[in-house]
N, C-alpha and C positions, 0 to 999 in steps of 0.2 A: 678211204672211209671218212665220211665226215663227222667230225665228236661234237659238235655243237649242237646244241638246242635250235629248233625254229620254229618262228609263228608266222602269221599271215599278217603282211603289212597293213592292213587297213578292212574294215567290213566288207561284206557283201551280202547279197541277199538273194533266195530263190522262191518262190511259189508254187504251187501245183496241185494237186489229187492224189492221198494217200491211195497204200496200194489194197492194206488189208482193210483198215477201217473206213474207209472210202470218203472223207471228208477234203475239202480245203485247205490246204495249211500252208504257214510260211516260216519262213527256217533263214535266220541270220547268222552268216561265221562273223565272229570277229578275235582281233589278235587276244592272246593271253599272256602274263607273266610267264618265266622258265619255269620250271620245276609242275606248273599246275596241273601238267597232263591236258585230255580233251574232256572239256565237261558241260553237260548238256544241260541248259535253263529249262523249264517249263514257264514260261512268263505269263502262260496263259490264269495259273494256278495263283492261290494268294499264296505270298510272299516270296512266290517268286521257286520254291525248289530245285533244289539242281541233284544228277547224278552222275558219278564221271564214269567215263568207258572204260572199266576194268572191269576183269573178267567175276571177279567175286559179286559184281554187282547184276548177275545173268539170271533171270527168274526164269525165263523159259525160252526152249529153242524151235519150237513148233511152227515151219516154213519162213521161220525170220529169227533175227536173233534180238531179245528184249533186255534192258536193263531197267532198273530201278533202285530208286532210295527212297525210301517213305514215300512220300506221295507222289515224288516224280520219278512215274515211268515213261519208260518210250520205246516202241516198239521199229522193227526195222533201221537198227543202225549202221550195218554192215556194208551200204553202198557210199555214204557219205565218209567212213571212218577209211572203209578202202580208198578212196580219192585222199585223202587228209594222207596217210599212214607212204601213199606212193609220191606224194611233194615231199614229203621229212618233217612235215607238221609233226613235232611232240606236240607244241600247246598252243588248245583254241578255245574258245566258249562260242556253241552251238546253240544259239535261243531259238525258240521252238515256242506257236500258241497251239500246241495238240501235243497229241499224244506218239507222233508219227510223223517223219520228216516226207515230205513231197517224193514220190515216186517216179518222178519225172516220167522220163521214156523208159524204165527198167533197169536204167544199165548206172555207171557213175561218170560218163560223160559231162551231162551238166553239169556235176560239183568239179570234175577235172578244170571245165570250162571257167570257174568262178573262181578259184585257188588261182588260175592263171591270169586272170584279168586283174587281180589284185597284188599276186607276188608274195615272197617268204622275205623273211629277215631272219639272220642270224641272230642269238640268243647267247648270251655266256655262258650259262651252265652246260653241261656236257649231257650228251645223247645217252641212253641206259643202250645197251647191246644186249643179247644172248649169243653167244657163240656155242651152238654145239658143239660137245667134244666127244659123247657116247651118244649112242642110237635111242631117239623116246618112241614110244609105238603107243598107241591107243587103237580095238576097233571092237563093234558090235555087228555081228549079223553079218551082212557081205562084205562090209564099208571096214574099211584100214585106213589110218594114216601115219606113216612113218618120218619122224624127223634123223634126220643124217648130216653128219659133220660133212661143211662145202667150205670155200673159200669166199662164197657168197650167199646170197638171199636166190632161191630158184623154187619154181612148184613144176613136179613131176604126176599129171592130172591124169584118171581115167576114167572112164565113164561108161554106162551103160544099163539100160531102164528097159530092153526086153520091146520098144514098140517097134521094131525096124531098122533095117543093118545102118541107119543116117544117125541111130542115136548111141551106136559104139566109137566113140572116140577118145585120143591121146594126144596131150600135146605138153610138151618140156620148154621150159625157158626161163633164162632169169628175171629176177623183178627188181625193177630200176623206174625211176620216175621214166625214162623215156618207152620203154620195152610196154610199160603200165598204158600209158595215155595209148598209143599204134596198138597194142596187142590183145589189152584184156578190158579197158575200159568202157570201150561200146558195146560189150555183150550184154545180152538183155536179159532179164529172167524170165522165166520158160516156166510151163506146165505142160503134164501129161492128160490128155484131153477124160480119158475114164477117173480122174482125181478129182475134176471140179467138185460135181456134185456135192461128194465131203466138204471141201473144203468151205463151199457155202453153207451146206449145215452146220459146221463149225465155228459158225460168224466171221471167214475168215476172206480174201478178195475182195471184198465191196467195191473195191475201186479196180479193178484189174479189167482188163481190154486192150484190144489188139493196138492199141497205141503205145501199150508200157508192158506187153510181154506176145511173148513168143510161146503156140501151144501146138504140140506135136499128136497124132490123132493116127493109127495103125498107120505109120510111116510116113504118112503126110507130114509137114511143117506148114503152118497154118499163120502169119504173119502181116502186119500192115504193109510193109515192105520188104523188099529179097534180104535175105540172112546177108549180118553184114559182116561174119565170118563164116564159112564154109562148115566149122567146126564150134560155131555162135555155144553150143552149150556145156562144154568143158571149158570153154573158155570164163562164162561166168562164174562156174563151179571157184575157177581161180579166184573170181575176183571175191567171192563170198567168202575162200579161204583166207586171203590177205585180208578183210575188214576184221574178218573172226578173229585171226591171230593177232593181230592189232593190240586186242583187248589183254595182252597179255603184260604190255606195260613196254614192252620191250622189243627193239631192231632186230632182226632175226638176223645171223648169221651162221644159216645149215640152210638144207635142199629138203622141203617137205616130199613125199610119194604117196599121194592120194589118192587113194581106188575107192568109188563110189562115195564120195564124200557128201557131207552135209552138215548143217548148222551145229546138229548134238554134237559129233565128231567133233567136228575145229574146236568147239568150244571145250572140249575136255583136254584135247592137246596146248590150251592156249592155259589152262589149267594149269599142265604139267611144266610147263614152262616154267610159269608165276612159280612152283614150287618150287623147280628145279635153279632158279636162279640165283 
């Protein structure tokens, strides 16, 4: 178990097409003092606002998860914070001119891809952990999530939306920077094709397309190209857990069990953490 703090040796920088608000935008990591936590610029805004990625700071979880402080919000942080939270990044400063980091291809590949080109460094202050020691549950409706005392960090995922026996799936594994980049990072985010609709009355996908998601359609999977796991949408489910639970300030050490999960969920669990700490 590593107790030290780390940041990212040196800037980087990514571009691309928001996924809900469907704009342009560019999104710079750079390193952070220890102790800072991840915290998000809006640069685009005067003077500059920031919010950091803690879970008190969650306005809404409605197909993405949002933070905000006074004037700086920022919607969908859950792919780039997952990428951060699986290198050991405790502290970064995320500048941002929107409201919305680049959606890349769906998945947090690309940020995997930029933490690695630039590398961590060790920090002195020491890492926060949560170690389960009793059972946390939160769930509403189908959707559970169970935290449980493990020896490690693991997510224990299941899934299933009713369009087709391809969209019942489970998959167990621990999460480790290596397990994270091979196992959970190229999954894309997915829609159920009878949802759009809503979703665009809701002013919500402006940017979405078969280049940055994956949409499943009475059993069909529907794709710019072949699924790049077999089992492609429990697996993101994973990766939206780890970004979610992120927020909770703190290194997990339990085995989450996920059944029909989603952003409100994690995000109450990532709650009970912060409390329970």
């Amino acid at each position: 178990m590593n107790k030290k703090q780390k940041t990212i040796k040196a800037s980087c920088r990514y571009s691309g097409i928001t996924l809900h608000t469907g704009v342009r935008a560019h999104l710079t990591l750079k390193p952070a003092p220890e102790d800072s936590g991840i915290i998000i610029v809006r640069i685009d805004l005067p003077n500059h606002p920031s919010v950091k990625a803690i879970v008190t700071n969650v306005i809404d979880v409605q197909r993405a998860t949002t933070i905000a402080n006074g004037e700086a919000k920022v919607h969908t942080v859950e792919h780039v914070l997952a990428a951060l939270y699986a290198f050991g990044i405790d502290n970064a400063i995320i500048e941002m001119d929107g409201p919305e980091p680049p959606i890349a291809d769906g998945s947090s590949a690309p940020y995997v891809d930029l933490i690695k080109q630039v590398g961590s460094k060790i920090q002195k202050g020491k890492k926060k952990y949560f170690i389960v020691k009793e059972p946390l549950f939160v769930e509403s409706g189908e959707s559970r999530l169970i935290l449980l005392p493990c020896e490690n960090y693991q997510i224990s995922c299941t899934v299933k939306y009713g369009d087709g026996i391809l969209d019942t799936q489970y998959l167990s594994i621990p999460i480790d920077t290596e397990t994270f980049v091979q196992e959970i990072s190229k999954a894309r985010t997915f829609c159920i094709y009878r949802e759009i609709e809503e979703l665009m009355i809701k002013g919500l996908i402006k940017g979405g397309s078969l280049d940055n998601a994956v949409i499943l359609k009475d059993g069909i999977i529907i794709c710019k190209d072949e699924l790049r796991y077999d089992d492609e949408f429990v697996r993101h489910k994973m990766l939206d857990i780890v970004g979610d639970l992120s927020l909770s300030g703190f290194r997990i050490i339990g085995e989450v069990v996920a059944i029909k999960p989603g952003h409100p969920l994690n995000v109450e669990l990532a709650k009970l953490i912060l409390h329970n700490a």
